[in-house]
C-alpha positions in Angstrom: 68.4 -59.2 16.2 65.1 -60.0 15.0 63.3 -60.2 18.4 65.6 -57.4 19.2 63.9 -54.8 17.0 60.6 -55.4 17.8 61.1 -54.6 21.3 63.2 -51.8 20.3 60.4 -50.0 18.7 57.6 -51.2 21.7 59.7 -49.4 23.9 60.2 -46.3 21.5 56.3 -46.7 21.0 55.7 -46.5 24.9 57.9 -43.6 24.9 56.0 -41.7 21.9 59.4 -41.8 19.6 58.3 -44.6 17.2 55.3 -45.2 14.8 53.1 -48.3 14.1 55.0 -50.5 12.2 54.6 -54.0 10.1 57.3 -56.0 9.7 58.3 -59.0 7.3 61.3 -61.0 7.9 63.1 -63.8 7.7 65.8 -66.0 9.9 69.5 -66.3 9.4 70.7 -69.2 10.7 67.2 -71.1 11.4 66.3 -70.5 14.2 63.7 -71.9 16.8 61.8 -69.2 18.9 60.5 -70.3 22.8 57.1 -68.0 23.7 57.8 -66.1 27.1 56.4 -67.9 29.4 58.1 -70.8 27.8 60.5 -73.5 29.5 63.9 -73.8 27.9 64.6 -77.2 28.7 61.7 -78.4 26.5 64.2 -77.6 23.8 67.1 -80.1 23.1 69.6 -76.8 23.5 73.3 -79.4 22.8 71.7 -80.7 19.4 70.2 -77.3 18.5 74.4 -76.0 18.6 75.7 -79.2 16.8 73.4 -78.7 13.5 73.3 -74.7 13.7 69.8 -74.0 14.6 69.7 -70.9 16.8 67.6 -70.7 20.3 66.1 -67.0 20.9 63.3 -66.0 23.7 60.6 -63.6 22.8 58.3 -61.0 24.3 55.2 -62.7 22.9 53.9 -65.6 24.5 52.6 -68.8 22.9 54.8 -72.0 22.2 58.1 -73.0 20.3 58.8 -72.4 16.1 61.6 -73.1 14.2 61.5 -70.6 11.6 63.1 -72.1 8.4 61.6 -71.6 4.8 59.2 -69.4 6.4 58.0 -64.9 6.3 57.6 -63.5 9.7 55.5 -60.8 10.3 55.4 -58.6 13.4 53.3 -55.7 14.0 52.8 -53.0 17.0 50.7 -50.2 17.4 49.3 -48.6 20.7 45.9 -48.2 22.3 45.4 -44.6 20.2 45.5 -46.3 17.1 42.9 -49.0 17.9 39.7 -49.0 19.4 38.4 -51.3 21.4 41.7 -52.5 22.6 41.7 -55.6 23.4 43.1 -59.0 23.1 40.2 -60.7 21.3 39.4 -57.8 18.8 43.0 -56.8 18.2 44.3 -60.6 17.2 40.6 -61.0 14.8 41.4 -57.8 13.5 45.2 -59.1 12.4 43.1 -62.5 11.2 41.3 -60.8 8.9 44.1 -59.1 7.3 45.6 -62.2 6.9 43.2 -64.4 5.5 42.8 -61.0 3.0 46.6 -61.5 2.1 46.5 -65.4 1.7 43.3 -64.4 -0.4 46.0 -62.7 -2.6 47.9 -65.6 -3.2 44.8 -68.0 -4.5 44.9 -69.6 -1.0 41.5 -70.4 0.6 41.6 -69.4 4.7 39.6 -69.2 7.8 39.9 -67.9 12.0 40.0 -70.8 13.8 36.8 -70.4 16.0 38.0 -72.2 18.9 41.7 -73.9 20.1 41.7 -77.5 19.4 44.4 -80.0 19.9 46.9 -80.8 23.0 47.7 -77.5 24.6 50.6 -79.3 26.1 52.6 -80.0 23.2 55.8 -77.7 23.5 55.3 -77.0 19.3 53.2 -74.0 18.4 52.1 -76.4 14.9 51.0 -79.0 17.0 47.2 -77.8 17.0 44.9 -74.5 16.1 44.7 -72.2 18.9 41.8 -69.9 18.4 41.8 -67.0 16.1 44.8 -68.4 13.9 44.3 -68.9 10.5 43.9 -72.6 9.3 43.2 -73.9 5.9 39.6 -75.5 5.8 40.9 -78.7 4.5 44.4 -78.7 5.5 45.2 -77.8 8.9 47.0 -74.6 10.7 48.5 -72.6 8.6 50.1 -69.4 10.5 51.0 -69.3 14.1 50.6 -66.2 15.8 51.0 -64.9 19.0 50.6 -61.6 21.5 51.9 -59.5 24.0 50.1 -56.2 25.6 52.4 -53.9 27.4 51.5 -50.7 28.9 49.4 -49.9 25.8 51.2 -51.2 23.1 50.2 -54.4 21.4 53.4 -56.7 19.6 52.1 -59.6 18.1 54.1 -62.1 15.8 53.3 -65.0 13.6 55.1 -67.8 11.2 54.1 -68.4 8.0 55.7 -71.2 7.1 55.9 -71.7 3.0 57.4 -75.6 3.1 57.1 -78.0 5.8 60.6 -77.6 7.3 59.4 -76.4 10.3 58.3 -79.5 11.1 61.8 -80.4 12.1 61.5 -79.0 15.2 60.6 -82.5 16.2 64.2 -83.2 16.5 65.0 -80.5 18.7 62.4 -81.0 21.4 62.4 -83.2 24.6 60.0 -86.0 24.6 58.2 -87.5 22.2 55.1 -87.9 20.1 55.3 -84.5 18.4 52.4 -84.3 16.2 51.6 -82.2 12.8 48.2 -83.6 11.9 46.0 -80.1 12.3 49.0 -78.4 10.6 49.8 -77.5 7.5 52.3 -74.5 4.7 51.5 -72.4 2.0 52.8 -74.1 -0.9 50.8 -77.1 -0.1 47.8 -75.3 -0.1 48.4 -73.5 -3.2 47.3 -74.2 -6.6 50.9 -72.6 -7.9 52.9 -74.6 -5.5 55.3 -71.8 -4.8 54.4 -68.6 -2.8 57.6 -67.6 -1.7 58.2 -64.6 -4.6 55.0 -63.2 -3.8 54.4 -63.4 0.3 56.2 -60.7 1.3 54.0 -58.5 -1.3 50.7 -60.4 -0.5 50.9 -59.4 3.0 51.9 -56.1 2.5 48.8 -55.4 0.2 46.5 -57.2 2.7 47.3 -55.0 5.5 46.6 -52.2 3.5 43.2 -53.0 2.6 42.5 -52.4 6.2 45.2 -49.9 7.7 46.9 -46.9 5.8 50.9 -47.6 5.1 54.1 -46.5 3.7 57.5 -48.0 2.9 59.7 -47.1 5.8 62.8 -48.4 7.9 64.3 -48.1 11.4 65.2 -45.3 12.7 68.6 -44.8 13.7 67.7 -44.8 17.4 65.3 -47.8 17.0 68.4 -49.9 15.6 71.0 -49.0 18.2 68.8 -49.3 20.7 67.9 -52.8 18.9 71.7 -53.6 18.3 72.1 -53.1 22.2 69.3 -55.9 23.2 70.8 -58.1 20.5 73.7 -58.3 22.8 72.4 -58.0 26.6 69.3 -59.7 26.4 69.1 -61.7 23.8 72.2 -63.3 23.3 72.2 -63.8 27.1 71.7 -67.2 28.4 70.2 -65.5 31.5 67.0 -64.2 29.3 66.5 -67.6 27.5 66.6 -69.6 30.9 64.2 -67.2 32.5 61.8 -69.8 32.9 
């Protein structure tokens, strides 16, 4: 349902019916997300079912997460609300309002200047890629990733607050999964607990840079999103794509 919404409102963006929209969410069961261009069978599907971790494919591209003790933010606008709009300014600008919101929190952050690390690795923590935020000391600290589509930009990224997300391991093929340019929030913070206040760090960030109001789906954003849910992405055929 979560990846269902987004593309719900792309589309309704494409079509002029939505708005620009942030979102911040989390996952019900844990769930592990493959990037688009992504093979399936890198992911250990029988063991995911036995321990209750759910498998979804998304629009954006990028490599696998399991979200678990982790916020998720998504946001889309279109090419009228951004200038220049492309790749490279669009995911700097959505750096800087995240190292702005981890600012908020006490957390010390930087855009990773360049992608370092095996690019091979079927785990999105397994290394940097460039422009993601990293802590200086500590490792990566939000995976993000981005999809343009006729003039609409999605882009999504895990912030993970603990280091469960690091059980991933389990559920991938092969072996030598590593974690060693990764990091999570509350072992980078001097409170040791961010979860009460991510949600509301992020929020605040993005608005030091874009103008935003409280708002929800509209009610032909969420049937057309309760319609994917079922016929894409529920549907083996879509997660086996590649």
């Amino acid at each position: 349902m979560n990846m269902a919404i987004d593309e719900a409102v792309m589309t309704g963006m494409k079509e002029g019916r939505s708005s620009p929209v942030l979102r911040i969410y989390t996952w019900d069961p844990p769930t592990i997300s493959i990037g688009y261009f992504q093979s399936a069978e890198e992911i250990d599907l029988e063991r995911c079912r036995a321990d209750g971790i759910g498998v979804v494919r998304r629009l954006t591209g990028g490599r696998a997460v399991l979200h678990d003790e982790e916020i998720t933010y998504s946001i889309l606008f279109s090419e009228a609300d951004f200038t220049p709009f492309r790749k490279r300014e669009i995911f700097l600008f959505i750096a800087r309002c995240l190292v702005d919101s981890l600012k908020l929190l006490g957390i010390s952050s930087n855009i990773a200047e360049k992608t370092r690390g095996c690019l091979a690795s079927p785990n999105c923590f397994a290394a940097p890629a460039q422009y993601e935020i990293e802590s200086p000391d500590a490792g990566k600290l939000i995976g993000s990733a981005q999809v343009i589509r006729d003039g609409v930009v999605l882009q999504h990224g895990a912030i993970p607050l603990t280091g469960s997300y690091r059980e991933i391991a389990k559920y991938l093929k092969g072996e030598g999964h590593s974690f060693k340019r990764a990091s999570y929030l509350n072992q980078v913070s001097g409170s040791g607990n961010c979860e009460g206040d991510l949600a509301k760090s992020i929020r605040e960030g993005f608005s030091m840079h874009l103008p935003m109001r409280d708002g929800g789906l509209e009610p032909q954003e969420l049937e057309a999103a309760r319609e994917l849910a079922k016929t894409r992405y529920a549907n083996l055929d879509w997660l086996f794509r590649k």
